[in-house]
C-alpha positions as CSV (number, residue, x, y, z in Angstrom):
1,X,105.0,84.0,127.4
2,X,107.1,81.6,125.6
3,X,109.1,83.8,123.4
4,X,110.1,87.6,124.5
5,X,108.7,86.8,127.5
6,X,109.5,89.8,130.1
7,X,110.4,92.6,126.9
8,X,109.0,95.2,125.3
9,X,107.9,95.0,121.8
10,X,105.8,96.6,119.2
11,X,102.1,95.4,118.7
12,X,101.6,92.7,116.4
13,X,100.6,89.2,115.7
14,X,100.1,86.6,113.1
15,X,98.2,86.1,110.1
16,X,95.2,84.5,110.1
17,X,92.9,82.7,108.0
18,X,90.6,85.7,107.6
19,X,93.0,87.6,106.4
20,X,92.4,87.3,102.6
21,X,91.9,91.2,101.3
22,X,89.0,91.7,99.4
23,X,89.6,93.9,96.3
24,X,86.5,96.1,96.9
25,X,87.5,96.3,100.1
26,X,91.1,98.1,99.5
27,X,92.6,101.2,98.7
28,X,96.1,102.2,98.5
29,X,98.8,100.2,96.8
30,X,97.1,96.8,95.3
31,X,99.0,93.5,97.1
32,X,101.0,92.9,93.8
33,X,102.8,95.9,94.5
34,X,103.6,95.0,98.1
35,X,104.7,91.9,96.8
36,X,107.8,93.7,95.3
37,X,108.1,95.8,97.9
38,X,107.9,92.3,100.7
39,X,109.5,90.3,98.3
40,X,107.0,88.0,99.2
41,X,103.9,86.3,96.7
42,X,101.0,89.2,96.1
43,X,98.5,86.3,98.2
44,X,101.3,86.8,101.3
45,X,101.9,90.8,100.8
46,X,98.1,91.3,100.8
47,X,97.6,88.7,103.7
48,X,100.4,90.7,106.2
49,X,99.4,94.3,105.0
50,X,95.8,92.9,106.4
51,X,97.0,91.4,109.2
52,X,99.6,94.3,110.6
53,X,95.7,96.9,110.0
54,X,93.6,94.1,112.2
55,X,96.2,93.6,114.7
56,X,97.0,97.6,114.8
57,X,93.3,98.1,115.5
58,X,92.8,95.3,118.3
59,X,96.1,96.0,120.2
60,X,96.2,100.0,119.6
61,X,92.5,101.4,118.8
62,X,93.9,103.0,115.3
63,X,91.9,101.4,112.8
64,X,93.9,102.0,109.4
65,X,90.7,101.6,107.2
66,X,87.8,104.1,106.5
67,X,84.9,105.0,104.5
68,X,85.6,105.2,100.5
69,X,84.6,109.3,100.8
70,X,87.6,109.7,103.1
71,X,84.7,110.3,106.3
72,X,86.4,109.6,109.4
73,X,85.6,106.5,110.8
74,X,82.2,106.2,113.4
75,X,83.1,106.1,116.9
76,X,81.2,102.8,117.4
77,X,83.0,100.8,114.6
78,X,86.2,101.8,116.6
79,X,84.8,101.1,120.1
80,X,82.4,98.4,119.6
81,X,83.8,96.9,116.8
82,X,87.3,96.6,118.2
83,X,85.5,95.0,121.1
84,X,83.5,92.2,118.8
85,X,86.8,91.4,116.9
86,X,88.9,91.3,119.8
87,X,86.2,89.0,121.0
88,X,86.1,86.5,118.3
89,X,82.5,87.5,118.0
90,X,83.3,89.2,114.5
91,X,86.0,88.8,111.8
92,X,88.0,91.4,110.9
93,X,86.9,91.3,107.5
94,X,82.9,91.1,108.2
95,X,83.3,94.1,110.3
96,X,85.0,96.1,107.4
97,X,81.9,94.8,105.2
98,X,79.1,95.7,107.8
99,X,80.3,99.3,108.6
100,X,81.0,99.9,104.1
101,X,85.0,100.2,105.2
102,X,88.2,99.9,102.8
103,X,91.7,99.2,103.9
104,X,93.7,102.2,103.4
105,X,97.3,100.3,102.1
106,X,98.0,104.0,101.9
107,X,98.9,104.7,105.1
108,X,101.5,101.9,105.2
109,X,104.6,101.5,104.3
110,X,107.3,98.4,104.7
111,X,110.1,99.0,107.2
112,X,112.0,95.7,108.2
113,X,112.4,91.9,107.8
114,X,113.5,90.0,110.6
115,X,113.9,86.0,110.7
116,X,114.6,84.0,114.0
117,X,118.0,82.0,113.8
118,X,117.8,78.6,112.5
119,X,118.7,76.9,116.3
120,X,115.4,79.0,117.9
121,X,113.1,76.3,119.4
122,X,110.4,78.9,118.1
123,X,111.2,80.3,114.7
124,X,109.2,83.2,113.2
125,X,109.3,85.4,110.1
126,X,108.7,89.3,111.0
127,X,107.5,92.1,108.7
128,X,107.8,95.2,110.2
129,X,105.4,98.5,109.5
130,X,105.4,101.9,110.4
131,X,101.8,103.7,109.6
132,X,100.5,107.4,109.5
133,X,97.4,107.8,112.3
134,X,94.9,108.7,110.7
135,X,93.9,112.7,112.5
136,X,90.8,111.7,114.0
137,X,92.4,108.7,115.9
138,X,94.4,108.0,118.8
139,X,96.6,105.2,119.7
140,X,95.8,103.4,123.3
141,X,97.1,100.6,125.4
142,X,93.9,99.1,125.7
143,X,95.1,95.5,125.2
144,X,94.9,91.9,126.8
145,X,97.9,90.9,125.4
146,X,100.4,92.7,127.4
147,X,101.5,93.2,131.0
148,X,101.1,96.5,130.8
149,X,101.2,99.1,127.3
150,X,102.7,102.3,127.2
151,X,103.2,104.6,123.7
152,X,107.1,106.5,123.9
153,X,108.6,108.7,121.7
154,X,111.5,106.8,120.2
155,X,114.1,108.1,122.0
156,X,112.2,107.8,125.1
157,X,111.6,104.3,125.0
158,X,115.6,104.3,124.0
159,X,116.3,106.4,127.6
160,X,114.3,103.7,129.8
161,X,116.3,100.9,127.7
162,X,119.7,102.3,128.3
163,X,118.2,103.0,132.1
164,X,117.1,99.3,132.6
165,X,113.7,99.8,132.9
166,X,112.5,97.9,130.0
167,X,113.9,95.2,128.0
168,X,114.3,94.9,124.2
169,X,114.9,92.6,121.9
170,X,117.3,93.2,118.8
171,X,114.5,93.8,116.2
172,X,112.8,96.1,118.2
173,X,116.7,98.1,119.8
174,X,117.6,98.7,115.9
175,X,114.4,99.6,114.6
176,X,113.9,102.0,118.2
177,X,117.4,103.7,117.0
178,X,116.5,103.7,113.7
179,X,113.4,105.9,114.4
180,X,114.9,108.0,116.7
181,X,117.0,109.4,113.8
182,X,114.3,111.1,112.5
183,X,112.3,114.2,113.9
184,X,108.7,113.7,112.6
185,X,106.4,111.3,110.2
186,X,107.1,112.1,107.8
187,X,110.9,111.5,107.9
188,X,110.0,108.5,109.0
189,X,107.9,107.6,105.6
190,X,110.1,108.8,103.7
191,X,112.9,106.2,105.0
192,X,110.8,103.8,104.5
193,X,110.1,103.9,101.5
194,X,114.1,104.4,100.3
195,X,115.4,101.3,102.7
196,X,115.5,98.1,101.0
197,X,113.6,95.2,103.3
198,X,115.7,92.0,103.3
199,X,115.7,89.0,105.4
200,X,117.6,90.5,108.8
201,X,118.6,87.0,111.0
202,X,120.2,88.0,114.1
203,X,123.6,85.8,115.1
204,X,125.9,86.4,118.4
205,X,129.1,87.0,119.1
206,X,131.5,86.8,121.9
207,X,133.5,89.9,122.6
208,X,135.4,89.2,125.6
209,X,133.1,88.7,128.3
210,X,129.7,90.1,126.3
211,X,127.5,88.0,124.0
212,X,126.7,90.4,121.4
213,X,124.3,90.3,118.8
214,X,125.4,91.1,115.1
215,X,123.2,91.5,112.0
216,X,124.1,91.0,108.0
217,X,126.7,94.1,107.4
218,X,128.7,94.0,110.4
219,X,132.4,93.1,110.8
220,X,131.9,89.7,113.4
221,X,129.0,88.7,111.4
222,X,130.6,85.6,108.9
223,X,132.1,84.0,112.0
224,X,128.9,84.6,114.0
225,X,126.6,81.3,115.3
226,X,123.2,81.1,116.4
227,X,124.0,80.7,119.8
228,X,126.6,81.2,123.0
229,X,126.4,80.2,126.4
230,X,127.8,82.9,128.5
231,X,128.7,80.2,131.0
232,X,131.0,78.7,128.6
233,X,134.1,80.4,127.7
234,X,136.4,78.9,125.1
């Protein structure tokens, strides 16, 4: 790949075109108020709460939409449906429209910001989501999008890091140990929906012979730069 190549990250994507929420097909908190929450325009907030459901149910199987009764969802729409969208054969949003779906915003909740330093040949702008499965679902690693996909515990996926068996990224170290503070779900939630989700840019440091990586709040961070080359010392 051409960014994050090689590391281990957490399934996700962009938004896309199709992803304009359709009031009648929503439930849960309405964009405007994930707008506040994002910090973001309600078009945007609405857009990336869309997109973080479609690209949860193409990478990972959990579809985080369901009927308006609250019926679990039909094992075809989340078999064969997963299949057409992955496929290009069906948007996202026609498929919640043919099988009567609604997004369930409910299920959501914000969890981090992160922004790509300003000297990254490839800049992006992350919103980060953690989500209750719904009961009748099961997360899989049923994607073309990855070398391989594996689902951890927290601070499993924190042992194999600290082993050198996977790589991670900043984004996804802080938010692993972040997680990993917490003992169930609903701790989780609960965090979420106390933390405040501001821009998070990432900036390096040189501490004797380690590059490290500092974020807004830390000691090193006002003398901090985009970038170091551990080849050149000063």
């Amino acid at each position: 790949m051409a960014f994050a190549g090689g590391m281990t990250v957490f399934p996700g994507g962009g938004v896309d075109p199709d992803d304009r929420p359709d009031p009648a097909r929503w439930s849960g908190p309405e964009p405007r108020w994930w707008a506040e929450r994002l910090g973001c325009s309600a078009e945007l907030a609405g857009a990336l709460v869309l997109a973080a459901v479609r690209e949860t149910f193409e990478e990972c199987g959990v579809l985080l939409a369901g009927p308006a009764d609250g019926d679990p969802v039909d094992a075809d729409v989340l078999v064969q449906g997963r299949a057409d969208v992955v496929a290009r054969r069906r948007t996202f949003s026609g498929l919640l429209g043919a099988a009567d779906l609604v997004v369930r915003a409910d299920l959501l909740r914000g969890w981090a910001r992160w922004i790509t330093p300003e000297s990254s040949p490839r800049r992006y702008d992350t919103f980060f989501f953690t989500a209750t499965v719904p009961d009748d679902q099961q997360a899989d690693g049923a994607t073309t999008e990855a070398v391989e996909a594996s689902w951890w515990r927290p601070q499993d996926a924190l042992a194999q890091w600290r082993q050198g068996a996977i790589q991670l990224m900043p984004p996804t170290l802080r938010t692993l140990r972040q997680l990993a503070e917490h003992s169930d779900t609903s701790g989780v939630l609960a965090s979420a929906e106390q933390q405040p989700i501001e821009p998070v840019i990432p900036k390096v440091v040189r501490r004797g012979d380690e590059i490290v990586v500092v974020v807004p709040g830390d000691p090193d961070y006002p003398l901090a730069v985009d970038h170091l080359n551990p080849a050149v010392r000063p």
